[in-house]
N, C-alpha and C positions, 0 to 999 in steps of 0.2 A: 587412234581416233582420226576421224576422216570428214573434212566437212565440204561441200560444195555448193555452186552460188552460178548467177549467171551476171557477171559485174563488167561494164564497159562493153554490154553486147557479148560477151564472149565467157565461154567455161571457166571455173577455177576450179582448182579442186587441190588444198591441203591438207597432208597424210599427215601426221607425228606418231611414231611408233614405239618413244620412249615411253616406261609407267608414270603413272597417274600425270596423266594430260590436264590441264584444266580447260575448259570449254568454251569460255572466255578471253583463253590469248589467242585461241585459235579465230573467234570471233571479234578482238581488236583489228586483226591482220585484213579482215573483208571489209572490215569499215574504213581502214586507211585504203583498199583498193578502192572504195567508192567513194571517197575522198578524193584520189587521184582522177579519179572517171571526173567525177564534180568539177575538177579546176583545168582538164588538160582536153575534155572532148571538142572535136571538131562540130559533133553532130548538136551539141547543147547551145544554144542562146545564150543562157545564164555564165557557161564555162570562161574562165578567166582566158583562155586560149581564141574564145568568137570575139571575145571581149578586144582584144589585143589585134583581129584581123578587123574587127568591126572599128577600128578608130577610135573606140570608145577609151583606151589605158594609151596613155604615155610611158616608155619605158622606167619613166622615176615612179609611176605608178605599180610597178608590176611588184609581184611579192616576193617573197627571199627565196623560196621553192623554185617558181619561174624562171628567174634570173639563176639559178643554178643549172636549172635543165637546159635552158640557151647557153648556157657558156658550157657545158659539156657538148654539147648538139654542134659547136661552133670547133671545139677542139676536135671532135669526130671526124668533123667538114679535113680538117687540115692533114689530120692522119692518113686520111684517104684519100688525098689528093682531089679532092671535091666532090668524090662520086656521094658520098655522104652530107645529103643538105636539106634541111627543113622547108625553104621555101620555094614555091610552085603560085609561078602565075597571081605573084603580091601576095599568098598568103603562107602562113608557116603553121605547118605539122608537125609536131617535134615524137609523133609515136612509134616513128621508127625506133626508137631510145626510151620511151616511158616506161614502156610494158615493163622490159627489160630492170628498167632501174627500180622502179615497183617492188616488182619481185625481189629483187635482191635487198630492198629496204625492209620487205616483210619478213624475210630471212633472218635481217640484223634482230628482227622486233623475237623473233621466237629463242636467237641464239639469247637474245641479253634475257630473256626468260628460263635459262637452261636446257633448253631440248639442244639434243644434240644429231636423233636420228630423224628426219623431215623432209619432205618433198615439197615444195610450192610451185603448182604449174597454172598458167595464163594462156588456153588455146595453144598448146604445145611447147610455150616457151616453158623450163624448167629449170629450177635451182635446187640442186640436189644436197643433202648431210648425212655423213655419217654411214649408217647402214640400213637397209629394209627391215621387216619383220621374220624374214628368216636368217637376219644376219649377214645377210650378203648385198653387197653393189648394189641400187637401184639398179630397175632395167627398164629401158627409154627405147622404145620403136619409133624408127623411122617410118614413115610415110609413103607410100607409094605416090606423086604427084598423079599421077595419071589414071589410078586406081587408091581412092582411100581405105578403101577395104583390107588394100594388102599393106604388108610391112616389109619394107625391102632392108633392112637394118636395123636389130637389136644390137644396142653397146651399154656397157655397164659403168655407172659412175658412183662416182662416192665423193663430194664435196663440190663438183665443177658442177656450171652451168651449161644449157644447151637452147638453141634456137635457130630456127627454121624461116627462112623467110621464099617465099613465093609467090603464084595469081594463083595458083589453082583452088583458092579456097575465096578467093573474096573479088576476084578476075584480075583486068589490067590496072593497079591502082601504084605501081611501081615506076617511077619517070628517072630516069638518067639523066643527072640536073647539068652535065655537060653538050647535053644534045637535044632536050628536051621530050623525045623520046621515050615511048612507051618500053619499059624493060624485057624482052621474052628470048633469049639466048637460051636462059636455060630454064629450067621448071624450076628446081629448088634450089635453095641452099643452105645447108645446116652445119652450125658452127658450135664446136665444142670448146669453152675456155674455161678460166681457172672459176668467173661467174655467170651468172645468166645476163647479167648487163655487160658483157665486154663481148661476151656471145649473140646479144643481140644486135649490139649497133654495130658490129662489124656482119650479122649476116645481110642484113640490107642493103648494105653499102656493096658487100660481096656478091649479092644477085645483081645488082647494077653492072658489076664488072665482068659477068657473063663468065666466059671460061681465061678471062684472064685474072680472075679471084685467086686460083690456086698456085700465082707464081708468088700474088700478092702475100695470101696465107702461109705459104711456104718461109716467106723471110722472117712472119712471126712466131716465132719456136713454142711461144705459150696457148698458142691457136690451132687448132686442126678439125677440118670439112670434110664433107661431104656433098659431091655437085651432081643434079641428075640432069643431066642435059636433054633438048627437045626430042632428040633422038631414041630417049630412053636408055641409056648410058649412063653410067657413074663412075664419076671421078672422083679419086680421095686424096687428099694431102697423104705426105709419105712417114706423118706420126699419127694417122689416124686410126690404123691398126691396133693401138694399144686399148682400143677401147669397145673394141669388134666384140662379141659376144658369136655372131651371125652372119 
């Protein structure tokens, strides 16, 4: 069963291919994403996140959600030695990390239902389970930054997360919080990890670092990229092979 939705501006679309699907958890899962749209968009008035830029919330104010996604956003900042940081210019975005934790919160909501074969993807972000419908690996194309038409990498997963971070789809909206700087070293950058939330706030953080991402990724063994550089070029971490289809 296959449902899709257009939630936080952007595609969803959740597979589940085990039998008898019920219709409904598959539709609890769109309404906790538009729940998160509800409390974390930048573009909402009403969102607890304007709220918060707007002066309006005190941090004794903010809900238990909130204060969890800052203090994750905050531990990111550290891991990455700053290039990972929410705020720009007094206000804080924390969507470099939402999507990502989203998705793999809708993941938990399907697994504690019993499905075990599921895809849940957010505008390319992806958290993969189990197997597809013909029993084998999901299979996840890569993007061409410079052509979305094409695919420049099919890799197959089974349980990991994957995400992609870029301009080529939404322009310069990536800043280098060390230099304040508009981000463009490279086009893309797409991170394979153990979920879609460790994959996503590390690729954002990893397009900030341009092509020195992959010495970064390299020292984390549960991590592995792929970097398309302006030149049209691609670089991979040296475990990223294990998951090449193409």
């Amino acid at each position: 069963m296959k449902e899709e939705a257009i939630i936080m501006g952007m595609p969803v679309v959740i597979e589940v291919v085990d039998p008898e699907v019920i219709n409904s958890d598959l539709h609890a899962v769109l309404n906790y994403f538009r729940d998160v749209d509800e409390q974390f968009s930048t573009y909402k008035e009403t969102s607890e996140i304007s709220q918060i830029n707007d002066g309006k919330l005190s941090p004794g104010e903010y809900s238990l959600e909130m204060k969890k996604i800052l203090s994750l956003c905050e531990h990111t900042k550290k891991e990455t030695n700053g290039y990972f940081d929410i705020e720009h210019k007094g206000k804080i975005d924390p969507s470099g990390l939402v999507k990502g934790y989203a998705i793999w919160k809708g993941a938990q909501m399907l697994l504690k239902n019993g499905y075990k074969n599921f895809y849940i993807e957010i505008a390319g972000d992806i958290q993969t389970m189990g197997l597809n419908a013909d029993h084998e690996p999901w299979r996840v194309g890569i993007e061409n930054p410079f052509d979305r038409t094409q695919i420049i990498k099919v890799v197959k997963l089974s349980g990991e997360g994957i995400a992609t971070s870029g301009t080529y789809i939404r322009g310069n909206h990536i800043y280098n919080p060390l230099t304040g700087e508009v981000s463009h070293e490279v086009a893309s950058v797409t991170v394979i990890a153990k979920n879609v939330y460790e994959a996503d706030r590390f690729a954002t953080a990893a397009f900030v670092m341009g092509r020195g991402a992959l010495e970064f990724i390299e020292k984390k063994r549960e991590l592995s990229a792929l970097l398309v550089t302006q030149n049209k070029t691609t670089i991979k971490t040296s475990n990223f092979t294990q998951f090449e289809l193409t």
